[in-house]
C-alpha positions in Angstrom: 83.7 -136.5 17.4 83.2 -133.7 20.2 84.6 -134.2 23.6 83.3 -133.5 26.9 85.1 -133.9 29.8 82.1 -135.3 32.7 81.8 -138.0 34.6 78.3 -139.7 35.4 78.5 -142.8 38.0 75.1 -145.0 37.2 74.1 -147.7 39.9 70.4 -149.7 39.3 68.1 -149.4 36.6 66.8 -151.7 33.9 70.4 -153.2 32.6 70.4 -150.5 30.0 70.6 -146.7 29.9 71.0 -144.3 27.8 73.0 -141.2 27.9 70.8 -137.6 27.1 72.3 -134.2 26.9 70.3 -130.8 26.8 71.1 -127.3 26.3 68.2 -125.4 28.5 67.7 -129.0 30.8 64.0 -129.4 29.5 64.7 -130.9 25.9 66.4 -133.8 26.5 68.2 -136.0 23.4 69.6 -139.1 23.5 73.7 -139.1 22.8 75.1 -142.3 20.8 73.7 -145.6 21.2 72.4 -147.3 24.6 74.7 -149.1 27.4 74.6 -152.1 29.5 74.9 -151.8 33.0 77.7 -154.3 34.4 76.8 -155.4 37.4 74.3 -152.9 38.3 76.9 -150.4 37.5 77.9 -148.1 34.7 80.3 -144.9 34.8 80.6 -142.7 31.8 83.4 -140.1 31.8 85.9 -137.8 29.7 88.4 -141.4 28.7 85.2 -143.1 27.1 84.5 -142.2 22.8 81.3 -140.7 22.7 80.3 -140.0 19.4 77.9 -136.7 19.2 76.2 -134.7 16.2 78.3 -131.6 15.7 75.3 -130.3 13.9 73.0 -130.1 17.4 76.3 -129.2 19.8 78.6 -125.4 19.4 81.8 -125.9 21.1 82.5 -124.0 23.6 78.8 -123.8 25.0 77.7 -125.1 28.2 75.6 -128.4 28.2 74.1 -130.7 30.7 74.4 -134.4 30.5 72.7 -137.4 32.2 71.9 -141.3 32.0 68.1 -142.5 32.1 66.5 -145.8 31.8 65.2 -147.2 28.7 61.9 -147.2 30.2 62.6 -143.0 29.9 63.1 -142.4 33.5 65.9 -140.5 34.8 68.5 -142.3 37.0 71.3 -140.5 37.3 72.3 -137.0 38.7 72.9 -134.0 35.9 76.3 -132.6 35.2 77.2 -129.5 33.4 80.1 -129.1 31.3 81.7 -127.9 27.9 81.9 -129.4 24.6 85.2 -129.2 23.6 86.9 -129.2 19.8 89.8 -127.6 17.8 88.7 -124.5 16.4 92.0 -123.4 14.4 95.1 -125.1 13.4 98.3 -122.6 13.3 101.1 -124.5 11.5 103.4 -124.4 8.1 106.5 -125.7 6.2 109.8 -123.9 5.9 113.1 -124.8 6.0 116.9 -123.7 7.6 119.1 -123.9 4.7 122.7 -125.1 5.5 125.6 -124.3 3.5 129.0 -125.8 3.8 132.0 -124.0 2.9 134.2 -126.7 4.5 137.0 -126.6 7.1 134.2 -126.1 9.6 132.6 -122.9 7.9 128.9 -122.6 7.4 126.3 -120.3 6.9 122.7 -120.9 7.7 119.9 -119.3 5.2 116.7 -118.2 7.6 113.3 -117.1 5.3 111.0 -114.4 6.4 108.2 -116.0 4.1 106.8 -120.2 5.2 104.9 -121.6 2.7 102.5 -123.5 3.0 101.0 -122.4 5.8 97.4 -123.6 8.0 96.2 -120.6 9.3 92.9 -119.5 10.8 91.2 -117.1 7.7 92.9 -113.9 7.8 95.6 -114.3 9.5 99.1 -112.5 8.6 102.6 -113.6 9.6 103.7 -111.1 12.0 107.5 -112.1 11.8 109.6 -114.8 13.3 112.4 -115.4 16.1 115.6 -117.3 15.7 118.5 -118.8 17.6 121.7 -120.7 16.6 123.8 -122.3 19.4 127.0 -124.5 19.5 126.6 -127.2 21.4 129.7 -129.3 23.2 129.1 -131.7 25.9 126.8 -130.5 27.6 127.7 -126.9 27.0 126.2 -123.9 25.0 128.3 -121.4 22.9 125.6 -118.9 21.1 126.1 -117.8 18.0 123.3 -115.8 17.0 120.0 -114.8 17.8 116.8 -111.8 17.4 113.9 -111.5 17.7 110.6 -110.4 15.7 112.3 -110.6 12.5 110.8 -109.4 8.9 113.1 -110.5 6.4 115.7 -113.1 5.2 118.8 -113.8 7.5 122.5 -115.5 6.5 123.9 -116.1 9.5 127.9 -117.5 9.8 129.5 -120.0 11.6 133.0 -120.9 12.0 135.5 -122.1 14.5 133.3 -125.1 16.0 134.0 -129.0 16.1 132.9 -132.0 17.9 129.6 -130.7 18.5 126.6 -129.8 17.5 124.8 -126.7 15.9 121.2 -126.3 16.9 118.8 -123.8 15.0 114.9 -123.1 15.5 113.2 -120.1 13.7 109.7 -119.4 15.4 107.0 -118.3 13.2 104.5 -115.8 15.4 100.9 -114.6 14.2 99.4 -111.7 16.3 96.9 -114.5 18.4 99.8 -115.7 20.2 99.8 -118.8 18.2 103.2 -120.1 16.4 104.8 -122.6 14.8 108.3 -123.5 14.6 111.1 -125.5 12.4 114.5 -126.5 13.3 118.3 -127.8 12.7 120.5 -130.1 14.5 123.7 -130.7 12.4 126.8 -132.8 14.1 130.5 -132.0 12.9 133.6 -134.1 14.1 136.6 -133.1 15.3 137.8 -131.5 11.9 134.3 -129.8 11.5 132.8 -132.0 8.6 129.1 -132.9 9.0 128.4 -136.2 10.2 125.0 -135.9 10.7 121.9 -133.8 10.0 118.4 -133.5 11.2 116.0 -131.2 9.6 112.5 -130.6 10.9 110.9 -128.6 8.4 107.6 -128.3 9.8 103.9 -130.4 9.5 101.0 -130.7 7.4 97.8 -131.0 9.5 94.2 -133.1 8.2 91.1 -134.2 9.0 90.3 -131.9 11.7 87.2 -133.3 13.6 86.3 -132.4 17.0 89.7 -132.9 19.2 91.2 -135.2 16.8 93.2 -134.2 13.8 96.2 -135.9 11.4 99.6 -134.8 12.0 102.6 -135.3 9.8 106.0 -134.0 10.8 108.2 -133.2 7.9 111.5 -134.6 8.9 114.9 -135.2 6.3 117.7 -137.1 8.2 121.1 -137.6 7.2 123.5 -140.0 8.9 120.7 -141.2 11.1 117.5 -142.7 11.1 115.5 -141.9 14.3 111.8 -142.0 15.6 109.4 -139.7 16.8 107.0 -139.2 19.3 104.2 -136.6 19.5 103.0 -135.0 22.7 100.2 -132.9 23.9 101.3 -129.0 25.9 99.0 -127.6 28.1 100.5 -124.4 28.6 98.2 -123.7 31.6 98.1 -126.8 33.4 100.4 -126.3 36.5 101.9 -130.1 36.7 102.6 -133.1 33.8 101.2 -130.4 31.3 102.9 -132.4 28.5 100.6 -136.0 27.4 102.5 -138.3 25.0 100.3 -138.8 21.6 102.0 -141.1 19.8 105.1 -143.4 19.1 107.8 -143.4 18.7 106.6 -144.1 14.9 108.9 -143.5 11.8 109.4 -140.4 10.9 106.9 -138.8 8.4 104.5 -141.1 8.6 101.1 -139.4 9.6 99.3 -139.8 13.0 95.7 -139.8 14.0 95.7 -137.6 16.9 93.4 -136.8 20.1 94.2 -133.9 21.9 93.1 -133.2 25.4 90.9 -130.0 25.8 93.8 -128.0 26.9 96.2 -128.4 24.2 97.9 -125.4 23.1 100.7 -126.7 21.4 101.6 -130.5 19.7 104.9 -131.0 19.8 107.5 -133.3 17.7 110.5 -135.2 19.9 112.9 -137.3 18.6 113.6 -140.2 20.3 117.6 -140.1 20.1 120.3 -141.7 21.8 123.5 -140.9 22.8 124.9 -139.8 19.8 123.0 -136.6 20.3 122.6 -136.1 23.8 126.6 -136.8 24.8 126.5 -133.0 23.2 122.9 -131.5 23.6 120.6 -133.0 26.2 118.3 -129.5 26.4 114.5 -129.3 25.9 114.0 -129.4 22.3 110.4 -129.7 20.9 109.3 -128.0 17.5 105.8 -127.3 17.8 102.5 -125.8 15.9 99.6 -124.7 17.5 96.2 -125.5 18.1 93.5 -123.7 19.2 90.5 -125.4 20.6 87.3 -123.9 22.3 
């Protein structure tokens, strides 16, 4: 399914119309199948499921849209707009690799080369960005990070309890287009794990017009929390973030639509206070979309 985002207000007419679109606004065809009137009214717009051949419509071209009568005369005014659909899907698997040396000493293991990875044809990884903090009530302690990176990383840690260690590597192509996976690990008091969160990245499928399956890859240990999946419009100026879906079980694949501006779908855990006495901070592993 295509997606445009119009609105057409019909008032009269038969009791049935039909709604036409048209590239040059002399061939007219008809879009889907015909609608009632209810009460002498109908209104189409961008929250109703209009199903349209992608064979007859490009996305991002400029169409015209309008309702007429059965009879095959035109009762409604003609609005313009543009079909809408993903074009490219920017996302991959990967992991941050924990090792605990005990007594509160770790290292984290960073990789320079994802795989898989859903990438639009051609495109090369042009490096990634990490950062490591040390979270504690409310309260940041960094502990490593750089940017535009090309190869393998160990990074230590040491010296931290009752807290929690947060790590996200960023995975950049040269479109501006990323993807990202990340690490929340608690300790206690001593600095032994008590529990781990790994978001290791998505698989995207069935990419059709905005809509698409999304499956966050997500290993928990010591926990067992939900997520939810959320829309960002990185140019919208207000509420640029739309809730998806959930929360759902972790890896359990959604059937997503994404509004016309979506730039980046996002994975949030819906945590409690176990987490957030610590790190309460803006936290959402991504992948990209591009859509025309």
């Amino acid at each position: 399914m295509l997606k445009a985002n119009f609105k057409i207000t019909e008032t009269g007419g038969t009791g049935v119309v039909q709604l036409q679109s048209s590239q040059d606004g002399t061939t007219w065809l008809d879009v889907g199948t015909p609608l009632s009137l209810t009460n002498g009214e109908l209104q189409v717009d961008d929250t109703t499921n209009i199903t349209i051949d992608t064979a007859i419509y490009t996305p991002g071209q400029l169409y015209q849209f309008r309702l007429t009568d059965t009879a095959g005369t035109p009762v409604s005014n003609i609005v313009s707009c543009t079909i809408h659909a993903i074009s490219s899907v920017t996302a991959g698997e990967s992991i941050i690799d924990l090792t605990d040396h005990g007594g509160g000493s770790f290292t984290f293991d960073l990789h320079a080369a994802p795989s898989p990875v859903q990438v639009p044809a051609g495109a090369t990884l042009a490096g990634y960005d990490y950062e490591i903090n040390f979270w504690h009530l409310l309260t940041a302690t960094p502990i490593d990070s750089a940017t535009g990176m090309t190869t393998d990383q160990s990074i230590p840690a040491s010296g931290n309890v009752d807290g929690i260690y947060v790590g996200q590597v960023k995975y950049k192509y040269p479109d501006g287009t990323a993807w990202t996976v990340s690490r929340l690990t608690k300790v206690d008091a001593l600095g032994a794990v008590v529990l781990d969160i790994q978001i290791n990245g998505c698989t995207v499928s069935d990419v059709s017009g905005l809509q698409l399956t999304d499956q966050a890859h997500i290993i928990q240990a010591g926990c067992s929390y939900d997520v939810l999946y959320a829309a960002l419009d990185n140019d919208a100026p207000d509420n640029n973030v739309t809730m998806l879906a959930g929360p759902v079980p972790a890896n359990t694949p959604q059937a997503l639509t994404l509004p016309a501006g979506t730039d980046l779908v996002l994975y949030v855990l819906a945590w409690d206070s176990t987490i957030s006495d610590h790190f309460d901070h803006d936290f959402f592993p991504f992948h990209s979309v591009t859509i025309v």
